[in-house]
Each structure stands twice: as C-alpha cells, then as structure tokens.
C-alpha positions as a LaTeX table, in Angstrom:
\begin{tabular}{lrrr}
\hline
Residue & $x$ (\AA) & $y$ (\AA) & $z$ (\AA) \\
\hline
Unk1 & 17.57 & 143.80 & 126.90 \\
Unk2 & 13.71 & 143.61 & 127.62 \\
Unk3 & 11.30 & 140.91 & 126.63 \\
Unk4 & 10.11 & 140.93 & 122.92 \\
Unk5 & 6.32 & 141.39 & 122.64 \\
Unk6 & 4.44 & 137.67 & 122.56 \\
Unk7 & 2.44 & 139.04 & 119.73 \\
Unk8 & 4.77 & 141.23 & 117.58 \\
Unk9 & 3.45 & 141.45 & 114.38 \\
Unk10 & 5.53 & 140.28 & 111.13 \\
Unk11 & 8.19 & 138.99 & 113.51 \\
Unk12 & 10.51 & 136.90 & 111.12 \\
Unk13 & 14.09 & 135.41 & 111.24 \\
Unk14 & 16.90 & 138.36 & 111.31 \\
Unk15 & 20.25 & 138.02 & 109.35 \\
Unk16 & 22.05 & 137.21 & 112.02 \\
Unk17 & 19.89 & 134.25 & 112.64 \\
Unk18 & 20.32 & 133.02 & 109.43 \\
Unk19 & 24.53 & 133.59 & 109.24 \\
Unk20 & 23.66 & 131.27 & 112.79 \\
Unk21 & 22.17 & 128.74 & 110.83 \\
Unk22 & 24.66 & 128.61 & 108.33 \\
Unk23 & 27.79 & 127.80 & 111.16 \\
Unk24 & 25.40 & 124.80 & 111.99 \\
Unk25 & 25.14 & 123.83 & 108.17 \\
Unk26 & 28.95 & 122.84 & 108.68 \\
Unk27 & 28.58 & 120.91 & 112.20 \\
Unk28 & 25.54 & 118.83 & 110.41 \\
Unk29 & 27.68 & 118.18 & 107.47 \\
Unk30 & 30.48 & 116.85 & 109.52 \\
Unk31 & 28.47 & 114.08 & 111.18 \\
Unk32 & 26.56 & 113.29 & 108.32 \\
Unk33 & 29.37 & 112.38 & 106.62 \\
Unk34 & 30.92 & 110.44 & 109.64 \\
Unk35 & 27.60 & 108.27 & 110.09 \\
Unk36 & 28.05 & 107.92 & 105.98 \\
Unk37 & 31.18 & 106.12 & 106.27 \\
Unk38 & 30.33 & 104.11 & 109.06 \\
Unk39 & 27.19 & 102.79 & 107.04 \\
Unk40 & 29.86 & 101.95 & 103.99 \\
Unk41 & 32.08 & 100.51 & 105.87 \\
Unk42 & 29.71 & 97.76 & 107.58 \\
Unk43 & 29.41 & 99.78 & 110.89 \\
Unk44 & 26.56 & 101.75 & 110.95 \\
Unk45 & 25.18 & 100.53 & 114.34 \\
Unk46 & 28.29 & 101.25 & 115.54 \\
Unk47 & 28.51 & 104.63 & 114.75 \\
Unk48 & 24.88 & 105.04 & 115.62 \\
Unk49 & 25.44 & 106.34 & 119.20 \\
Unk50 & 28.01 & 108.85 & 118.64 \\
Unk51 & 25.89 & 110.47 & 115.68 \\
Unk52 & 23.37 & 110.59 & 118.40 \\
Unk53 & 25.53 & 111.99 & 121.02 \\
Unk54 & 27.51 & 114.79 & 118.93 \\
Unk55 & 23.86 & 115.61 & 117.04 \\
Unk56 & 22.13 & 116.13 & 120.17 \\
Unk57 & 25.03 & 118.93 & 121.17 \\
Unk58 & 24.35 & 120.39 & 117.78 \\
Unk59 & 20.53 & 120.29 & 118.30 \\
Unk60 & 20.40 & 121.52 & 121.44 \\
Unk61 & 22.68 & 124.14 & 121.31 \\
Unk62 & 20.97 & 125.53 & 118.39 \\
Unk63 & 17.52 & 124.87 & 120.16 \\
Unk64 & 18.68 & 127.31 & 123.36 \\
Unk65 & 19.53 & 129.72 & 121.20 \\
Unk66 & 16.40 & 130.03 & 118.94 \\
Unk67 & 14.11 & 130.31 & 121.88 \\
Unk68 & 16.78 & 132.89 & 123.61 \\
Unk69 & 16.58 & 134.90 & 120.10 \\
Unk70 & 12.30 & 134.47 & 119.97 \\
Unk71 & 12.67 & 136.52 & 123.40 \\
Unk72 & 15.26 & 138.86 & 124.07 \\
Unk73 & 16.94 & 139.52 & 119.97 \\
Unk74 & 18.39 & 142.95 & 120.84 \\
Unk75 & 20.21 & 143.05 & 117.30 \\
Unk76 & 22.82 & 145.73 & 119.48 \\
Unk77 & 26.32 & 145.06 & 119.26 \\
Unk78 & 26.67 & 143.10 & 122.62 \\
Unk79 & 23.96 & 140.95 & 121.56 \\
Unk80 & 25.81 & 140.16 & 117.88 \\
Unk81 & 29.19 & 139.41 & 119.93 \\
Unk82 & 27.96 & 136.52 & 122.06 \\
Unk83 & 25.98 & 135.12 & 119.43 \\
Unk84 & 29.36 & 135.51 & 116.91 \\
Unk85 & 30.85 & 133.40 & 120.24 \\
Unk86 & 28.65 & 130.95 & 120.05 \\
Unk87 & 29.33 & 130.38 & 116.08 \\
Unk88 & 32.40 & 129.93 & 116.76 \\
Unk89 & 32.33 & 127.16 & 119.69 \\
Unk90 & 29.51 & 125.49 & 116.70 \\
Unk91 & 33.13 & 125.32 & 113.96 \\
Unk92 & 34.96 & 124.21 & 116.69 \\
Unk93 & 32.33 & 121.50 & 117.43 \\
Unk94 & 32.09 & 120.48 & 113.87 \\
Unk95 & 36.02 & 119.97 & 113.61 \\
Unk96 & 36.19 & 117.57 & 116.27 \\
Unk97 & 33.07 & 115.31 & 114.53 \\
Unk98 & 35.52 & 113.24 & 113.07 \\
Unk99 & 37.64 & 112.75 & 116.10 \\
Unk100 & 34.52 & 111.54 & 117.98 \\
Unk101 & 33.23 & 109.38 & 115.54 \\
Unk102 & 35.76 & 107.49 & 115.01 \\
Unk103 & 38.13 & 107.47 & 118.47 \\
Unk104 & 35.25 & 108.30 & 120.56 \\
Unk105 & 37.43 & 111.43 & 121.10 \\
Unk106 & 34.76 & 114.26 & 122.61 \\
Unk107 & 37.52 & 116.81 & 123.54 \\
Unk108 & 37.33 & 119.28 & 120.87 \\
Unk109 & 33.57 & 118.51 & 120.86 \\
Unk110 & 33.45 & 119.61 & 124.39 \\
Unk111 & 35.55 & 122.42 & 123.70 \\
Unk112 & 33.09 & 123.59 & 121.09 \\
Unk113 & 30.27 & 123.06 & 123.28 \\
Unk114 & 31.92 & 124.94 & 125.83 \\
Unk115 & 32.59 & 128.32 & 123.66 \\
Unk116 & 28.38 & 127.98 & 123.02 \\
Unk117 & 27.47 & 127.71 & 126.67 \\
Unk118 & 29.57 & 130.41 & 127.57 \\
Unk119 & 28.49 & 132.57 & 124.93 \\
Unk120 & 24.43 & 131.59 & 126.17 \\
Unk121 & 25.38 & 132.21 & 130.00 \\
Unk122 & 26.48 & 135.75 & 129.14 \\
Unk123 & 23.38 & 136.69 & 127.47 \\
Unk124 & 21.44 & 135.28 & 129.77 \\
Unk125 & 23.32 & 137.10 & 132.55 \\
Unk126 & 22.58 & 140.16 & 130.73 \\
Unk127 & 19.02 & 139.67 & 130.39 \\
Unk128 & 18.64 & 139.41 & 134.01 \\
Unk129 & 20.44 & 142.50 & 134.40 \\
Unk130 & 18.93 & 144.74 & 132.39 \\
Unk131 & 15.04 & 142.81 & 132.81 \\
Unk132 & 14.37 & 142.84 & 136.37 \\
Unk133 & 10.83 & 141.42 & 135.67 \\
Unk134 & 12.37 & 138.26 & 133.84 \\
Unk135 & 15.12 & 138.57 & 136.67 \\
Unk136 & 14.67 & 135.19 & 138.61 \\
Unk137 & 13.96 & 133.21 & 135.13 \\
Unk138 & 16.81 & 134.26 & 133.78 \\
Unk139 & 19.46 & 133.70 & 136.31 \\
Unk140 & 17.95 & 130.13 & 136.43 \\
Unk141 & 18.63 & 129.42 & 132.96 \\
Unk142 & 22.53 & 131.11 & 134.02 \\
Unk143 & 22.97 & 128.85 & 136.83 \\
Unk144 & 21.55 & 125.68 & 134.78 \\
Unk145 & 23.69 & 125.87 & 131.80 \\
Unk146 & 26.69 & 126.63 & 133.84 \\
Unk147 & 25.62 & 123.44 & 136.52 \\
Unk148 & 24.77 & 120.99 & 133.73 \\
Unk149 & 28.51 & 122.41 & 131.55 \\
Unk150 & 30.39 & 121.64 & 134.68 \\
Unk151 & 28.96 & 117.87 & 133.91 \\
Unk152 & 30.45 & 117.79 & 130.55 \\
Unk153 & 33.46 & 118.85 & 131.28 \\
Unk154 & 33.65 & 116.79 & 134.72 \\
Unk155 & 32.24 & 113.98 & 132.37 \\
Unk156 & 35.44 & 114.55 & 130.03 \\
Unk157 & 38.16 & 114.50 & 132.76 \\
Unk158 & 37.00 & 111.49 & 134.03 \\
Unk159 & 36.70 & 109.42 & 130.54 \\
Unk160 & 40.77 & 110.83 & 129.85 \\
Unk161 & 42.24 & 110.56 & 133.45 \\
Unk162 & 40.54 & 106.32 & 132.70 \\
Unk163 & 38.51 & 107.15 & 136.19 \\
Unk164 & 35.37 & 106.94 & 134.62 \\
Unk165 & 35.01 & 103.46 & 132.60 \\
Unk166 & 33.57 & 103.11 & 129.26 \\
Unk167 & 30.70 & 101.18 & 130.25 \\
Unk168 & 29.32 & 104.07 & 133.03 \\
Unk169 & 29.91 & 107.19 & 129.81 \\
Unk170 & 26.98 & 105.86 & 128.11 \\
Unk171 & 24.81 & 106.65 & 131.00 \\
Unk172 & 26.14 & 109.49 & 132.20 \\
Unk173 & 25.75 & 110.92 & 128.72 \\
Unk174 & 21.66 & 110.22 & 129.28 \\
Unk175 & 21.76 & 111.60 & 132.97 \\
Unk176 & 23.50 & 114.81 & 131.52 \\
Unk177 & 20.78 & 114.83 & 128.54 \\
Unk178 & 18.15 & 114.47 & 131.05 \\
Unk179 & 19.34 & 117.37 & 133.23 \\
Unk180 & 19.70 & 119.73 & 129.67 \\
Unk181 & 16.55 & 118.71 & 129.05 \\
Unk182 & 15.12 & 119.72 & 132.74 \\
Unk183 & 16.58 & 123.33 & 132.80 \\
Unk184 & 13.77 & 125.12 & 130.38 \\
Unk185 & 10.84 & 123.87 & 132.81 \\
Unk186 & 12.99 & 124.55 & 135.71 \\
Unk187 & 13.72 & 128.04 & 134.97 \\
Unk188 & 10.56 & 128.97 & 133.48 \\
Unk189 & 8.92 & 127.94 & 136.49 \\
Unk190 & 8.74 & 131.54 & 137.97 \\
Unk191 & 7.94 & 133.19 & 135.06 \\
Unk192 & 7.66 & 132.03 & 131.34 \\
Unk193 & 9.62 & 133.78 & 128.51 \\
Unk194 & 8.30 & 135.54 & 125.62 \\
Unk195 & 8.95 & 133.67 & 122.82 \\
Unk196 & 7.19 & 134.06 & 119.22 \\
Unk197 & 5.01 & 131.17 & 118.27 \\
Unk198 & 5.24 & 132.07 & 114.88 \\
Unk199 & 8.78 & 132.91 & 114.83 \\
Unk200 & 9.79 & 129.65 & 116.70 \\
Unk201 & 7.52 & 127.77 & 113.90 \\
Unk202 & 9.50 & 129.61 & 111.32 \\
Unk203 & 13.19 & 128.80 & 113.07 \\
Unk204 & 12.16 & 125.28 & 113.30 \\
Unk205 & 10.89 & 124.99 & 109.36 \\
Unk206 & 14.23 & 126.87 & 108.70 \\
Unk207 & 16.40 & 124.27 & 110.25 \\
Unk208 & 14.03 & 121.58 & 108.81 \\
Unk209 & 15.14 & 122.89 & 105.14 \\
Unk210 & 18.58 & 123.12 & 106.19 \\
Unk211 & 18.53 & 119.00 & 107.08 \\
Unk212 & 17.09 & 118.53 & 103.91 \\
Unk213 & 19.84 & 120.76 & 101.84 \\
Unk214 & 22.30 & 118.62 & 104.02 \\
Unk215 & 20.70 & 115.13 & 102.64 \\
Unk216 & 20.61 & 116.85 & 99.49 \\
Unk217 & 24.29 & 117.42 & 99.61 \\
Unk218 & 25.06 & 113.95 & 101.35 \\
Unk219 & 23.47 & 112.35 & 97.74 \\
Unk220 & 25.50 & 114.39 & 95.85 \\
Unk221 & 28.83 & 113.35 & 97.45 \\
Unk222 & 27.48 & 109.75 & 96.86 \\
Unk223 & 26.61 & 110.79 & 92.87 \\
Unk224 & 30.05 & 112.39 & 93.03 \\
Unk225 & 32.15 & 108.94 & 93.71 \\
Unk226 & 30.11 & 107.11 & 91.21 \\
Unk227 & 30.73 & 109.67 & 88.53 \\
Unk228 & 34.33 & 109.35 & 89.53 \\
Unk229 & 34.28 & 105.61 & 89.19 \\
Unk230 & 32.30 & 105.88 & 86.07 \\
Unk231 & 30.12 & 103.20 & 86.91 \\
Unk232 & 26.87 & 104.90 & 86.29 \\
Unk233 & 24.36 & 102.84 & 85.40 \\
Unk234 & 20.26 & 102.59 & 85.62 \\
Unk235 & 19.75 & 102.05 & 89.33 \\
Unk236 & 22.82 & 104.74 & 89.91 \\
Unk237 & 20.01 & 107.17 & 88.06 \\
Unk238 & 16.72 & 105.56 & 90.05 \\
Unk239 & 18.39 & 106.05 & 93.13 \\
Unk240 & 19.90 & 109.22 & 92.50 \\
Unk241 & 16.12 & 110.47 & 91.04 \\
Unk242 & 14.28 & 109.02 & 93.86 \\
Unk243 & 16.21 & 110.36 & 96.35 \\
Unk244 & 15.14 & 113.96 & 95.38 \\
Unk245 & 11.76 & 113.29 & 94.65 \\
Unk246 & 11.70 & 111.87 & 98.30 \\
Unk247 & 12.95 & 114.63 & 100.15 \\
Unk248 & 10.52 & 116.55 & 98.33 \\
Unk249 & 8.01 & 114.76 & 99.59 \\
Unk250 & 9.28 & 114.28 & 103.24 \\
Unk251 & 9.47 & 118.55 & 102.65 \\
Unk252 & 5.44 & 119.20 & 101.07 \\
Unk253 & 4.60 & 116.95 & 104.22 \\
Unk254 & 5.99 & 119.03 & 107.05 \\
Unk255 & 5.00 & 122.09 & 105.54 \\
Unk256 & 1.58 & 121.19 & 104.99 \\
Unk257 & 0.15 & 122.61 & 108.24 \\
Unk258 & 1.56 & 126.26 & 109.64 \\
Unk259 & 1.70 & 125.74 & 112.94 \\
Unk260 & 2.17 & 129.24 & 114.50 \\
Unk261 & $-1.22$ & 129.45 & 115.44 \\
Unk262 & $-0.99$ & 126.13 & 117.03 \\
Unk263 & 1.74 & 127.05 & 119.15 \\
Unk264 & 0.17 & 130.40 & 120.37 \\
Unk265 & $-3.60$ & 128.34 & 121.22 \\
Unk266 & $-1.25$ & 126.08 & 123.08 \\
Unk267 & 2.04 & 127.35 & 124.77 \\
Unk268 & 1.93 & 124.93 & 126.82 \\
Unk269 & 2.54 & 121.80 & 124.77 \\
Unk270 & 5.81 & 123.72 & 123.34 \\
Unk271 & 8.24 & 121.99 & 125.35 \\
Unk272 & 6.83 & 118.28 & 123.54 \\
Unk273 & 6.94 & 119.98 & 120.38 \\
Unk274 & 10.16 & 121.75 & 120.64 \\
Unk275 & 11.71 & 118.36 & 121.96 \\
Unk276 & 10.30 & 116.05 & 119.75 \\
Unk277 & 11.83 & 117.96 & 116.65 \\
Unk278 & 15.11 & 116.03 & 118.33 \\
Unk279 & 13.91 & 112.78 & 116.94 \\
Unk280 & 12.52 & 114.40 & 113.18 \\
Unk281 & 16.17 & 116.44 & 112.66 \\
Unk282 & 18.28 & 113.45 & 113.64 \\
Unk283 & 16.09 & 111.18 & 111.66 \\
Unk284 & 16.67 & 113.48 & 108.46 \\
Unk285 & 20.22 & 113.89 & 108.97 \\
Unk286 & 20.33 & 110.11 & 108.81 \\
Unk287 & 18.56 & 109.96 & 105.87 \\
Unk288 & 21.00 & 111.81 & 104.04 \\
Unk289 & 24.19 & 109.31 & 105.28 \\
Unk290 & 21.84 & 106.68 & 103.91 \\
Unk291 & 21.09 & 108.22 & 100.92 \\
Unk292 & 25.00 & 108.45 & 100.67 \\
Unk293 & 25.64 & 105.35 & 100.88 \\
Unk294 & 22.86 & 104.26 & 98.66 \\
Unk295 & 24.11 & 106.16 & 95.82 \\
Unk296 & 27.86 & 104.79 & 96.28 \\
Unk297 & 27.10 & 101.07 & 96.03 \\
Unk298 & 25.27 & 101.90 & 92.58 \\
Unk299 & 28.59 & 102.68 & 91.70 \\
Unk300 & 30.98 & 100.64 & 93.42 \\
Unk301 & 31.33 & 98.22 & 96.36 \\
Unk302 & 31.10 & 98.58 & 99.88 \\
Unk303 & 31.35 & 96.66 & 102.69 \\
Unk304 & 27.54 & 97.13 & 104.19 \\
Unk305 & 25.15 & 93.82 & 103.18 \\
Unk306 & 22.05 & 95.19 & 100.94 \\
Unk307 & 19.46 & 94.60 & 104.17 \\
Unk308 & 21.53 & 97.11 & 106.23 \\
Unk309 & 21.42 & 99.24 & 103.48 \\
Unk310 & 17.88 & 98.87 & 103.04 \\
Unk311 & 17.05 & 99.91 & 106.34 \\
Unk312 & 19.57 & 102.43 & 106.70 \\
Unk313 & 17.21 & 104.76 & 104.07 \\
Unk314 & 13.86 & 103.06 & 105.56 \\
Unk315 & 14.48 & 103.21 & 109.23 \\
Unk316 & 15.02 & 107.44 & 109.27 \\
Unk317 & 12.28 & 108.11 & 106.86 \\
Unk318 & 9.83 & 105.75 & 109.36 \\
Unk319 & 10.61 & 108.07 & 112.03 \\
Unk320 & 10.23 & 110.64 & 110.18 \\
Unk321 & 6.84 & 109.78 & 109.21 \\
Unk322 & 5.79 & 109.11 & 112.43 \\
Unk323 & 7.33 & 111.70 & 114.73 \\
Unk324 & 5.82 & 114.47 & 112.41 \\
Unk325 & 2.04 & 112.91 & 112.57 \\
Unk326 & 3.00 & 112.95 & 116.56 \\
Unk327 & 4.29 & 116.92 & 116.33 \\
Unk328 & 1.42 & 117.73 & 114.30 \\
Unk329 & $-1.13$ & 116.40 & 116.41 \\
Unk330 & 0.39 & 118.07 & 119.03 \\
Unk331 & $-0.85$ & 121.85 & 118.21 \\
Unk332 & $-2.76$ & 121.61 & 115.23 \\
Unk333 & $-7.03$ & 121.08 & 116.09 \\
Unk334 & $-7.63$ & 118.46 & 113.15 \\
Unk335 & $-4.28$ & 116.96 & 111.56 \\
Unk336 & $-4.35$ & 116.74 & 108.53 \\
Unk337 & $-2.34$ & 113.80 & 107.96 \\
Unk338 & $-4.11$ & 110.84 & 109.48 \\
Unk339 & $-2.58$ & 108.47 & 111.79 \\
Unk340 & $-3.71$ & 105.44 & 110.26 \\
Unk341 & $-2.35$ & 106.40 & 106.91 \\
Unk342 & 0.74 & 107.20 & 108.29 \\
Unk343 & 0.92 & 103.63 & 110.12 \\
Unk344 & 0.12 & 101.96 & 107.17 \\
Unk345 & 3.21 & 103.56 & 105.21 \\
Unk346 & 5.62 & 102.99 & 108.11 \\
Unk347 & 4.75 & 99.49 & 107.95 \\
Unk348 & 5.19 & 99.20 & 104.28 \\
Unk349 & 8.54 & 101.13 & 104.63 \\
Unk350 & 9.83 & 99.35 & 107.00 \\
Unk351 & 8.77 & 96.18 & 105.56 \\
Unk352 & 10.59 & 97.20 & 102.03 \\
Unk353 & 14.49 & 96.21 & 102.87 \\
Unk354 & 13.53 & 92.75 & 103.32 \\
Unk355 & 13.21 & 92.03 & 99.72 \\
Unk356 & 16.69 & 94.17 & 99.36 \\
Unk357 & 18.65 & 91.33 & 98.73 \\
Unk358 & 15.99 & 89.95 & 95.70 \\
Unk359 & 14.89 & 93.72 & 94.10 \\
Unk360 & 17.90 & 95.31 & 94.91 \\
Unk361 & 18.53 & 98.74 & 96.21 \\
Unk362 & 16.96 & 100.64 & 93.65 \\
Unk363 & 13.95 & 99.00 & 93.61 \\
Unk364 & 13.59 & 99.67 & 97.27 \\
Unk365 & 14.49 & 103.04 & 97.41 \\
Unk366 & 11.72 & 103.73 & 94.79 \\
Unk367 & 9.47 & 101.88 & 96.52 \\
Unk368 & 10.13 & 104.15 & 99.56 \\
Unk369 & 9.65 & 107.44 & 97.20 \\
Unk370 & 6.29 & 106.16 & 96.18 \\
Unk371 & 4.97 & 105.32 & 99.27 \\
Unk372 & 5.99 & 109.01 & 100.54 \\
Unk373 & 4.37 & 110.48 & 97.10 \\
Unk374 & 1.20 & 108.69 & 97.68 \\
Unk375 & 0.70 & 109.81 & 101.16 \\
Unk376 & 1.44 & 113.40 & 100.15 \\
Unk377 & $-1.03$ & 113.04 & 97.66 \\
Unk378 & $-4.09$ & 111.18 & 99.96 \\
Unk379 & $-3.06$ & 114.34 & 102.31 \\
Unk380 & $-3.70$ & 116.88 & 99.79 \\
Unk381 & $-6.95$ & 115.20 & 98.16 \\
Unk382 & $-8.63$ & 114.70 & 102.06 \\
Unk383 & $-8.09$ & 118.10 & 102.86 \\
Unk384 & $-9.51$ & 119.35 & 99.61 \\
Unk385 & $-12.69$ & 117.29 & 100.55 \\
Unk386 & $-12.49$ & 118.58 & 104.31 \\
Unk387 & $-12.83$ & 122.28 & 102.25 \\
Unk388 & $-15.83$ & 121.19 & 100.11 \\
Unk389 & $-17.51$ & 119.68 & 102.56 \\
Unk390 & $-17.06$ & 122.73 & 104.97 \\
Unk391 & $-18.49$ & 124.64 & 102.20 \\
Unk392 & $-21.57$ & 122.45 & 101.20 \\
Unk393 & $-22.01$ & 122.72 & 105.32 \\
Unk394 & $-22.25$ & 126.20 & 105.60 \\
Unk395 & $-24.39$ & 126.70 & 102.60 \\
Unk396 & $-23.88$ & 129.26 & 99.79 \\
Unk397 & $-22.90$ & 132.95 & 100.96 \\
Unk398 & $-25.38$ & 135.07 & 101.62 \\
Unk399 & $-26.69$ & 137.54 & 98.87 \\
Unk400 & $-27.38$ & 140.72 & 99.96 \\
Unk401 & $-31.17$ & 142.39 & 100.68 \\
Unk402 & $-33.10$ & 142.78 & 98.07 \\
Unk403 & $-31.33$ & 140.51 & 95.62 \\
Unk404 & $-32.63$ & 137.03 & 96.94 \\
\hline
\end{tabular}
C-alpha cells in the first residue's frame, strides 16, 4: 500500500467506490425520512439536531474514506475487506436512525460508527506499514480516529449509566465534532497525503447526485401517500412538478464549474472546501424531507402550520444557494455565479413562506423553482458573454503567412 500518484491521469471512481456509495444511499434515506415525519408531525425543529448529529456521522465517515481511497485505493483483497467492514458499520448506522430520532437512542448509531472507524484504523495501520515515507502521517490519522472513537463511546456510557446529563450531550457532541474535525490537519502536519484533485471533485459531485436521487425519492414517497389518499388535485401536480424542475436546477448549478483544476492550483484551501460540503449535503438532504412533506399536505392533513412548511423547502435551498457560491469561490479564479445574484435570490427565497398562509404552498414552492431557474439561466447567459467578450479581446485567430 504506497501513495497513489497526485497526478494520475484518467483517475476516476472504482466499483467498489460506487457499491460504497450505495450502503450510504440507505443511511441518507433513513434520516431523511425521520426529519420527514418530524416536519409532518409539527416538530421539525425538534428533530433538527438529531438529523444534524446522525448526518454528520454519515458525512464524515464517508468523507474519511473518500480522501483515504484518493490516496492509498489498493483494489487488493485486504483493501476490499475493510472497506466491505466499513459498509457494514454504514447499515448498521442507518438501522438505528429511527431509534435516534425519535428516543434520542445513539446506541446502534454508535455501534455503526464504531464498525467504520475500526474498519478506517486498520487501513490506516496498514498504510503505515507498508509506506514508510507516509509512516508518521499515517499512524496519526490511527491514533486520532481511535482517540476521538474512545469519545463516542465514553460519550455513550455516560448518557445510559444517567452520569452525563442531557443538557452537557449537546456540547460534548460539538467538542467531539471539533476534535473529528482537527485530526486531518493534525496528521497531515508531517507530511500531506496524495489525494486526486480531480478524483475528490468527482467523489464529491457523486455524492452530490446521490442527495439529489434521495430528495428525488423523499417526493415520491410524499406523491405516493397522496395517490393513496386519492386526493390529487392541481397544487398536488405544481408541487410535485416543481419539485423536479428544482432539483434540476439546484443540480445544472453545482455542476456548472469543474473544479478539479481548482483543487490542484490550490491544495491548500481543500480542507474549507471539503468541510463546507457538510453544510451543502445536509442542506439537500433537508430539502428532500421538505419536499416530503410538501407533497403530503397537497393530499391530506398534517399537523405542521403552512409558514413552517414554507420554510422547511426555503430554508435548505437558501443554504444551498449560498454555501455553493462560498465553495465555488473557494478554488475556482472567476466564479461564475455572482455573489450578488445569489444574495438577491436567498433573500427572495427566504422571504417567499411569509405569504404561505395567503398563496398557499404551491404557489410558494413554484415561486422557489423560478427563482432557482432564473439564476441558472443569468449564470449561463453571463458566462456566454464572459466567452464573447474574451474572444472580441483577443482578436480574430491568426491566418497563416501569406494568406493575410
């Protein structure tokens, strides 16, 4: 297990990366659906934090693994058994969404973290085994993982054994985030690894689509129940409609810049932009529970008022919007979406539940769609001027001698 090559050429996403992916596809589901109800039921603040919490196991656990993969991928058969390990502490994760959700019950979620550390440790430990140059670096990232784990699970005995009360679990969760967070810089202090800039930018798209499929899938369900109550009606069909044609949208806009070449100019801004993807996966993953929701109460009643419902498709497309102008501007030279077009529609997005309760929930949600569709398009129709003015700039190309 040596270090990949920085600048491997047509370095892409193996199979086993994608089967990966697909074990998270379930986990993301799960709490998805968990934040859904909690949004129909009236308690979607409620359920707020423990989305947050289980997501950011989800996230980061996936996150250590991608960069991992981007440097040592062996593809051998050690290397497919811990990751296989690691899949399986991600199903065991996703089974015990509901249980946290809704008992604030993290054991199994634990557990399934647990199964993925373990599986992480041992490849690291491997990797400084067999890569004596990456030697220090690695055993780091060993000793990290394990350090911060023991926190979890100290963190878990405490909250059963009623040592630890609920008021102090909150912020231990955040000093435990901080100190996941910490262990990349700390370990890559001595040496850096070799990750792929344009493989990481194509891991990270990857998961992007796979948050989309999931909101995708979290409208259906919604669809689903209101074909079952056979309530459909015009804004069941506006809502429904506009909810793919905004995803769509939220989609053309991430993809509009590649940004492998922004991550190999600048390496060293990798750790903002791998981090601040936190804030634009959670925020889609939300969107689809609102979305959910949205769809349902064409149908049939629930028990959330029409401004949280409003705001419970607004708020996660606003950060959205704005975390990917920030992630953008991060690597790329000249973003191409502008930041004062992208203020302007998180204002107006924002703005839009307030009249839930007079337009209704239809009307908003289109309103939302269009305000996404018109900043794709103003995207699209600057950067074709940015092209022709280049051009007129540089003047016609040459001719050759002897033909002027």
């Amino acid at each position: 297990m040596s270090a990949r090559p920085i600048d491997e050429p047509h370095r892409a996403s193996s199979p086993l990366e994608l089967l990966f992916d697909l074990t998270f596809v379930v986990a993301v589901a799960a709490v998805t659906a968990q934040l859904a109800h909690g949004i129909a039921d009236g308690h979607g603040l409620a359920g707020l934090v423990p989305f947050l919490q289980v997501f950011f196991a989800i996230w980061w656990a996936w996150m250590n693994f991608t960069w991992f993969a981007s440097s040592y991928d062996t593809d051998d058969v050690a290397y497919r058994l811990l990751t296989m390990v690691q899949m399986a502490g991600v199903l065991v994760l996703a089974a015990g969404v509901p249980a946290a959700a809704g008992h604030a019950d993290y054991g199994v979620v634990t557990l399934g973290y647990l199964i993925m550390r373990i599986g992480l440790v041992a490849q690291w430990l491997r990797a400084a085994l067999e890569d004596p140059a990456s030697r220090r670096t690695a055993l780091r990232y060993a000793a990290g993982i394990t350090i911060v784990q023991m926190g979890w699970v100290l963190r878990l005995f405490l909250a059963e054994a009623g040592v630890l009360p609920s008021s102090s679990q909150l912020p231990l969760f955040a000093c435990l985030v901080v100190l996941e967070l910490a262990v990349p810089r700390w370990a890559e202090r001595v040496r850096a690894t070799n990750w792929h800039p344009h493989h990481i930018a194509e891991r990270y798209g990857l998961f992007t689509i796979i948050l989309l499929g999931e909101s995708v899938l979290a409208a259906s369900r919604g669809v689903e129940r209101g074909l079952e109550a056979d309530r459909i009606s015009g804004p069941f069909v506006v809502i429904a409609g506009c909810g793919l044609v905004l995803l769509f949208a939220l989609w053309w806009l991430y993809f509009l810049v590649p940004t492998g070449e922004g991550l190999s100019d600048r390496r060293h801004r990798s750790y903002l932009w791998g981090y601040s993807h936190y804030g634009i996966f959670a925020a889609l993953a939300a969107l689809g529970a609102g979305l959910e929701v949205a769809v349902e109460q064409s149908g049939h009643d629930v028990a959330a008022s029409p401004l949280a419902l409003g705001y419970a498709v607004a708020i996660p497309v606003g950060l959205y919007l704005a975390l990917l102008w920030a992630v953008h501007a991060l690597v790329v030279t000249e973003p191409v979406i502008f930041p004062t077009a992208v203020l302007g529609c998180v204002t107006v997005i924002l703005s839009l539940p307030l009249a839930t309760p007079w337009i209704g929930m239809a009307a908003v949600v289109a309103a939302i769609t269009a305000v996404c569709v018109l900043l794709v398009a103003f995207t699209i129709w600057t950067a074709a001027v940015g092209v022709r003015a280049g051009a007129r700039r540089h003047g016609p190309p040459s001719t050759a001698s002897g033909e002027s």
